[in-house]
PAMI-221771 format. One record per residue (C-alpha): residue number from 1; residue in one letter; x, y, z. Coordinates in steps of 0.5 Angstrom, whole numbers, padded with zeros to 4 digits. Example, Ala and Ser with C-alpha at 12.3 -4.5 7.8 and 13.67 -1.06 7.14 Angstrom:
% residues 2
+-----+---------+-------+-------+-------+
! num ! residuo !  east ! north !    up !
+-----+---------+-------+-------+-------+
!   1 !       a !  0025 ! -0009 !  0016 !
!   2 !       s !  0027 ! -0002 !  0014 !
+-----+---------+-------+-------+-------+
This chain:
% residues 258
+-----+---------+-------+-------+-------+
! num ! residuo !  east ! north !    up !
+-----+---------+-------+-------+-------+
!   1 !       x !  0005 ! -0008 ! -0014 !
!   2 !       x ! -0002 ! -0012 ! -0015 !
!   3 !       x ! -0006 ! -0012 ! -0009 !
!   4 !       x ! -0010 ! -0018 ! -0005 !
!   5 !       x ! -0014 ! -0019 !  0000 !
!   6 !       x ! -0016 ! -0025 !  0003 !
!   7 !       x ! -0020 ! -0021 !  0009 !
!   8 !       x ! -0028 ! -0021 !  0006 !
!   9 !       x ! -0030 ! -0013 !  0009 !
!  10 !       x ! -0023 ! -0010 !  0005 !
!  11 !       x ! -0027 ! -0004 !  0002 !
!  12 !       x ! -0027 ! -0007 ! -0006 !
!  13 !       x ! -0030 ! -0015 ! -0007 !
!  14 !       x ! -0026 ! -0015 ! -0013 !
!  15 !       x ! -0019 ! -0016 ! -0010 !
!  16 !       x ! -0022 ! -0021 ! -0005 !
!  17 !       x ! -0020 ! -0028 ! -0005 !
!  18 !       x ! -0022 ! -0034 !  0000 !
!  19 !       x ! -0020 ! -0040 ! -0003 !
!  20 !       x ! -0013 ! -0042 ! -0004 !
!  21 !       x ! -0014 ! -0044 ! -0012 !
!  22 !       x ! -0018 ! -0037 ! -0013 !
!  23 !       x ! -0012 ! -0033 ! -0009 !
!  24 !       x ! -0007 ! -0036 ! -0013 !
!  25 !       x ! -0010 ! -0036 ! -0020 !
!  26 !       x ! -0010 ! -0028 ! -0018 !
!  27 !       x ! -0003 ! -0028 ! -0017 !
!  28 !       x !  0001 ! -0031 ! -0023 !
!  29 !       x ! -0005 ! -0028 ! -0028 !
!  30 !       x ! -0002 ! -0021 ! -0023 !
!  31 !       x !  0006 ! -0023 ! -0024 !
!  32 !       x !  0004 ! -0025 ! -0032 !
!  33 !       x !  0000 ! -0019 ! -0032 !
!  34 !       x !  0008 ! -0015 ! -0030 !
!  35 !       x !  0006 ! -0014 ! -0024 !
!  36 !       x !  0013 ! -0014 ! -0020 !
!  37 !       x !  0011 ! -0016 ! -0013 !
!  38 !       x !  0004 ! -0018 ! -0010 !
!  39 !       x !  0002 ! -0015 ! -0004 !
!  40 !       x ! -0003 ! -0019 !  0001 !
!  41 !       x ! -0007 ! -0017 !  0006 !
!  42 !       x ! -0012 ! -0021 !  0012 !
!  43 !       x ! -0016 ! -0015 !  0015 !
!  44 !       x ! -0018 ! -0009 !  0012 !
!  45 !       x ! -0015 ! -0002 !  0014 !
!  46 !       x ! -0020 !  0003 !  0011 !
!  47 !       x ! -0020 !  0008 !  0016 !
!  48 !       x ! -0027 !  0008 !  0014 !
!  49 !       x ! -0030 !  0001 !  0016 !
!  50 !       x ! -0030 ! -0003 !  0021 !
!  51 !       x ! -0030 ! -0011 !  0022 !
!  52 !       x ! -0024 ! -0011 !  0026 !
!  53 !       x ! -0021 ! -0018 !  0027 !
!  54 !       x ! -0017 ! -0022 !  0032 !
!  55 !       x ! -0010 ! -0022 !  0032 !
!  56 !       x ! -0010 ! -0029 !  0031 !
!  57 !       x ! -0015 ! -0029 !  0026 !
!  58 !       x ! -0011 ! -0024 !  0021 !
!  59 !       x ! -0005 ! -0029 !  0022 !
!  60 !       x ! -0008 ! -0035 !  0020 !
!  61 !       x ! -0011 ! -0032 !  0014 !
!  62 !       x ! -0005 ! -0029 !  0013 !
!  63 !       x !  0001 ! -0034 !  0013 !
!  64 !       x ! -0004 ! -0039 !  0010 !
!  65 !       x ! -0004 ! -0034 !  0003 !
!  66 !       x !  0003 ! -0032 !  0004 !
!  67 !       x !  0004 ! -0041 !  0004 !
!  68 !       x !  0002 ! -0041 ! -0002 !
!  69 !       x !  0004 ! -0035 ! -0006 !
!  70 !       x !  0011 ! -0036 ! -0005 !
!  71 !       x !  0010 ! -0044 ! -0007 !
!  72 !       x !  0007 ! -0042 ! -0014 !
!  73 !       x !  0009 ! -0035 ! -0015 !
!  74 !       x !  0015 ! -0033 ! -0018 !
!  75 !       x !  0015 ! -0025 ! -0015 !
!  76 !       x !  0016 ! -0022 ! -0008 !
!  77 !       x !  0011 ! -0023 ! -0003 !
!  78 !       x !  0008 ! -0017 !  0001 !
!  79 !       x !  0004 ! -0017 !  0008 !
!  80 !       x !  0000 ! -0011 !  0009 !
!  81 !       x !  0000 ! -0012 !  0016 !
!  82 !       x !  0001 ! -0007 !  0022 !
!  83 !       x !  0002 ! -0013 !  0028 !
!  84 !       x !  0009 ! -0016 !  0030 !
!  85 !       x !  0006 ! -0022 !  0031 !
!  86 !       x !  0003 ! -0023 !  0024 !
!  87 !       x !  0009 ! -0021 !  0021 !
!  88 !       x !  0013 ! -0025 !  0023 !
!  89 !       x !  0009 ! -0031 !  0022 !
!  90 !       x !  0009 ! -0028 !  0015 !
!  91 !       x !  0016 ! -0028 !  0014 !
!  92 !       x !  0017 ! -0034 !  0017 !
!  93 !       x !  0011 ! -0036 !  0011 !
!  94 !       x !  0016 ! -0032 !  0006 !
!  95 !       x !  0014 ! -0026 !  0005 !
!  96 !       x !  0020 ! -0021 !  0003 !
!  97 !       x !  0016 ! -0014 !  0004 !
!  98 !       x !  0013 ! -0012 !  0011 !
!  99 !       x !  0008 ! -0007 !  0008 !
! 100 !       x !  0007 ! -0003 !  0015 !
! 101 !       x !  0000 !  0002 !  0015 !
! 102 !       x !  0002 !  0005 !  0021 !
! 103 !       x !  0008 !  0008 !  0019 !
! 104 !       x !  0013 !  0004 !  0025 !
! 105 !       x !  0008 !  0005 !  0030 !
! 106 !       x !  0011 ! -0001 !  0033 !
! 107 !       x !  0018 ! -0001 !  0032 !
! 108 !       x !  0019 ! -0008 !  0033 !
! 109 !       x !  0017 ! -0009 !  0025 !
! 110 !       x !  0023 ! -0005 !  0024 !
! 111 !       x !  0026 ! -0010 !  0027 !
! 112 !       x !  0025 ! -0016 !  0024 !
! 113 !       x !  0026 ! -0012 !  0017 !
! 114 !       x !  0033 ! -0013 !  0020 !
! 115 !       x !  0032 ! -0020 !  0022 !
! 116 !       x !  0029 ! -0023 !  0017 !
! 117 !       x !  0033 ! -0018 !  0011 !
! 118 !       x !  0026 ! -0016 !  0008 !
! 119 !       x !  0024 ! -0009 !  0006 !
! 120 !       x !  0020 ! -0004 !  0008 !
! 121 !       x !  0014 ! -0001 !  0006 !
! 122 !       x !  0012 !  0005 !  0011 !
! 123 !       x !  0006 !  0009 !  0010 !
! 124 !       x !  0004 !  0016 !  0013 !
! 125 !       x !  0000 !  0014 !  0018 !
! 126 !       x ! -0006 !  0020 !  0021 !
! 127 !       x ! -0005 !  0022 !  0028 !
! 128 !       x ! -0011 !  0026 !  0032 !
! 129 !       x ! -0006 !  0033 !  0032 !
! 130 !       x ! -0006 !  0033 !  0024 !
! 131 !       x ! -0013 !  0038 !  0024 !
! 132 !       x ! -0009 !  0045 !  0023 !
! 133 !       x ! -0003 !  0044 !  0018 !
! 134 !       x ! -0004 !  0043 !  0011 !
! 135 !       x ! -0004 !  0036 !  0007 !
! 136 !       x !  0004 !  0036 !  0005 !
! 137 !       x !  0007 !  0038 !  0011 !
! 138 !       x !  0003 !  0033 !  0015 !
! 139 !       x !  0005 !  0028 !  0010 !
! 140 !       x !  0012 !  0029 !  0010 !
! 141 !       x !  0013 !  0030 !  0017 !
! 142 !       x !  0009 !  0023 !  0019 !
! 143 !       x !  0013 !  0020 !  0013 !
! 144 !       x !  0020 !  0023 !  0016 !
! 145 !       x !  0017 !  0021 !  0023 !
! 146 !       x !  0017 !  0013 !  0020 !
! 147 !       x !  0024 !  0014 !  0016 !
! 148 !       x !  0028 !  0016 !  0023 !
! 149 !       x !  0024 !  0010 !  0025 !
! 150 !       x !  0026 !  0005 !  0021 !
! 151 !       x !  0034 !  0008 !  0021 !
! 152 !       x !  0034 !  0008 !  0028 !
! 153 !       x !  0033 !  0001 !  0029 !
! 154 !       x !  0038 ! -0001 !  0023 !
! 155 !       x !  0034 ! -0002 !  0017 !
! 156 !       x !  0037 ! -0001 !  0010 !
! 157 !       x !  0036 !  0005 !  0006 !
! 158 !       x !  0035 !  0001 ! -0001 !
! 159 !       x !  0031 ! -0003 !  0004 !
! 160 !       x !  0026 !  0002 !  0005 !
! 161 !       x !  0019 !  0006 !  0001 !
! 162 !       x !  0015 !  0011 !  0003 !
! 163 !       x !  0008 !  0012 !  0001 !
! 164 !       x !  0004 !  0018 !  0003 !
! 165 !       x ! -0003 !  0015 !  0005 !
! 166 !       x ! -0007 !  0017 !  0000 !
! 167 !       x ! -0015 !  0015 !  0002 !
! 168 !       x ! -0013 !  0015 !  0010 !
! 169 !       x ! -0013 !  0022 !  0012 !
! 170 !       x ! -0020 !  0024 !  0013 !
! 171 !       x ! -0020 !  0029 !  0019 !
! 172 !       x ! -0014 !  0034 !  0017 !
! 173 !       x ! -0014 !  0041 !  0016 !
! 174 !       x ! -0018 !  0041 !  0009 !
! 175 !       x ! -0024 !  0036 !  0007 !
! 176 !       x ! -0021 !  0029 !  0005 !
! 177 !       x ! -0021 !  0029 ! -0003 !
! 178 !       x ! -0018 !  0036 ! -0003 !
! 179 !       x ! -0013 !  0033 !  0001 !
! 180 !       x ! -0012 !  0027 ! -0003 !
! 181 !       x ! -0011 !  0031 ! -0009 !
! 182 !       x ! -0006 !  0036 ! -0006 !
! 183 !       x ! -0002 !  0029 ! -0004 !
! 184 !       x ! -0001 !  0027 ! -0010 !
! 185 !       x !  0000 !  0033 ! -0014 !
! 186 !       x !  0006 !  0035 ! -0009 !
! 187 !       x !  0008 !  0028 ! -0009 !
! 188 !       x !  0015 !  0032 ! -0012 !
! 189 !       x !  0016 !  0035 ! -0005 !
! 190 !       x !  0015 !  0027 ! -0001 !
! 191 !       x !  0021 !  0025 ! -0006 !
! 192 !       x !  0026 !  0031 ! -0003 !
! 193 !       x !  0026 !  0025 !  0004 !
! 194 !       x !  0030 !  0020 ! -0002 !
! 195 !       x !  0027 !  0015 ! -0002 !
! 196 !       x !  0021 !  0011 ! -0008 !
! 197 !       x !  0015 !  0013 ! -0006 !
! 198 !       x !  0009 !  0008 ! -0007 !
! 199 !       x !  0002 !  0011 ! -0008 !
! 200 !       x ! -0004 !  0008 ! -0008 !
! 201 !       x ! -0010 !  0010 ! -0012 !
! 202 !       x ! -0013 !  0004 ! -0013 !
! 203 !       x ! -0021 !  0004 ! -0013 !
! 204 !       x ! -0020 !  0010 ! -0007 !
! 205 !       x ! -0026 !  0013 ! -0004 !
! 206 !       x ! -0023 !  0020 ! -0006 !
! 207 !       x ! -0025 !  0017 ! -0014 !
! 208 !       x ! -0031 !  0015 ! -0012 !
! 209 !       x ! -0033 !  0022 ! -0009 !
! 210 !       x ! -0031 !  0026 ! -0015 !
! 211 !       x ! -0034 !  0021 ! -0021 !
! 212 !       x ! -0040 !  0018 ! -0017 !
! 213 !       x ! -0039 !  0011 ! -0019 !
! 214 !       x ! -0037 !  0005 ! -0013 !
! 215 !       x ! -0032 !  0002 ! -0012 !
! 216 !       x ! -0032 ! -0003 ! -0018 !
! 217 !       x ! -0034 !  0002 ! -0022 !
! 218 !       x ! -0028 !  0006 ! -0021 !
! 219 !       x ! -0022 !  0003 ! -0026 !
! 220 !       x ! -0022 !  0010 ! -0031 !
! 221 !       x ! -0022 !  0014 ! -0025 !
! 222 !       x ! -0016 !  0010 ! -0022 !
! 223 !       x ! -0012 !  0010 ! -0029 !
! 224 !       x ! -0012 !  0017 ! -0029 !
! 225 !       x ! -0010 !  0019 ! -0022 !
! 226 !       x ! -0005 !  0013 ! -0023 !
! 227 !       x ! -0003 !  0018 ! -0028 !
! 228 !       x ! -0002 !  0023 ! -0024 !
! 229 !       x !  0002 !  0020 ! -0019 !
! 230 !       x !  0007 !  0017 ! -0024 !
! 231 !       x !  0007 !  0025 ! -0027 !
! 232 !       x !  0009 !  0028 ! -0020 !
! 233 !       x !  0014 !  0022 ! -0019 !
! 234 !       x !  0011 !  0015 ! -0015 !
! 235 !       x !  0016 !  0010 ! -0016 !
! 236 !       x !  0011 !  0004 ! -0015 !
! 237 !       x !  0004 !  0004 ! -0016 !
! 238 !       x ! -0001 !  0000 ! -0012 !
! 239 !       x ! -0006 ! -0004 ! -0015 !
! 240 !       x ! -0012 ! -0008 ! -0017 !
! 241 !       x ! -0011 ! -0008 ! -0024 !
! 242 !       x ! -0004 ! -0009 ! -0026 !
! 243 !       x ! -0005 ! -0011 ! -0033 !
! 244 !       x ! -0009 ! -0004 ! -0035 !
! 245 !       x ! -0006 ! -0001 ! -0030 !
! 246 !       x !  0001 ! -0001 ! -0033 !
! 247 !       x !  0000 !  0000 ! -0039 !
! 248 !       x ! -0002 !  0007 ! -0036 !
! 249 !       x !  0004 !  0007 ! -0033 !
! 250 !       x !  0008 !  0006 ! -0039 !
! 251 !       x !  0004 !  0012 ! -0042 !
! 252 !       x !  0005 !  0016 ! -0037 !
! 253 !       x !  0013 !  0014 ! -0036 !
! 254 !       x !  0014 !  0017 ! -0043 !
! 255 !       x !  0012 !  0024 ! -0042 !
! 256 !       x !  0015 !  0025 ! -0035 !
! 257 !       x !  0021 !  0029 ! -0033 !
! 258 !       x !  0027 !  0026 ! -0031 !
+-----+---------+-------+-------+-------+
């Protein structure tokens, strides 16, 4: 899944792209990179940074993507969205994905899933109570919490991908790199809910806090937690580099069990 943004306070500048041209340049050299669909965002969900912007703001951003994406790229289009506003503009741009951060905070982006036959994403979304229990059974309940969600409201099972959240939870019962290592460790243990799992790694803070490098100088660090994840059993990787990135995949697909 090669990721977008077309939200200038996203946390990494190298996947931002304002003008229509550069996003969808990025894109198809994404999709001829191997890239099996593009995910697009319009505001940024780094729980560490502000910026906050209108709901009217991240639909315009979002449909104006989402346009033109689907008008020039040959893979699914995604939209990293939480509003069910938004996403709904963003269907009706394209979009064949809702990637929902909050986890169905909202059970009302289930429902248009349904409606519009688009799939999707489900992340594990903090809450205030998470400070006492230990980062997998955190995780799978919130992942579980969201999964009953989506069923509940009609949503298929081939339909649905869960993703544990790495980099989102940072006031848990540890401190929030030990957090995000045992996550991906123990991925094996998220997989047992029967659904793919998509993990994201990519240029995280976590990686940051262990090699001491910024964002943009993060790609070995991700490629060898993407490593990691596709090892303990992640399905899709999220990325900013699909090229590099799945040629670690490919490697790292040869030596896991099936």
């Amino acid at each position: 899944m090669g990721v977008l943004n077309v939200s200038p306070e996203s946390f990494y500048g190298g996947s931002v792209h304002r003008g229509r041209d550069d996003l969808v340049r990025a894109a198809v050299g994404m999709a001829a990179a191997g890239a099996a669909l593009i995910d697009v965002g319009a505001r940024s969900t780094a729980p560490y940074r502000g910026g906050e912007i209108t709901e009217d703001e991240e639909r315009r951003r979002l449909v104006g993507a989402v346009e033109a994406l689907c008008a020039e790229v040959s893979v699914p289009i995604s939209a990293d969205t939480t509003r069910p506003a938004v996403a709904r503009a963003a269907l009706e741009a394209g979009a064949r994905v809702l990637n929902d951060v909050s986890g169905l905070a909202d059970p009302e982006i289930a429902r248009l899933a349904v409606a519009h036959g688009a799939s999707l994403v489900l992340m594990a979304s903090p809450r205030p109570d998470d400070a006492a229990a230990p980062p997998l059974t955190t995780v799978r309940a919130r992942l579980a919490a969201a999964l009953s969600a989506a069923r509940a409201e009609g949503v298929g099972e081939d339909h649905i991908v869960l993703d544990p959240g790495v980099g989102f939870f940072r006031h848990g019962a540890v401190d929030w790199v030990t957090w995000d290592l045992e996550v991906l460790g123990g991925l094996e243990t998220l997989r047992e809910l029967g659904r793919p799992l998509c993990v994201g790694v990519s240029r995280k803070s976590f990686l940051g806090a262990i090699t001491g490098r910024e964002a943009r100088d993060r790609l070995a660090a991700s490629l060898a937690a993407t490593t990691v994840a596709v090892l303990h059993g992640a399905a899709v990787i999220r990325t900013h580099d699909v090229a590099a990135t799945r040629d670690a995949v490919r490697v790292a697909e040869r030596f896991r069990r099936p």
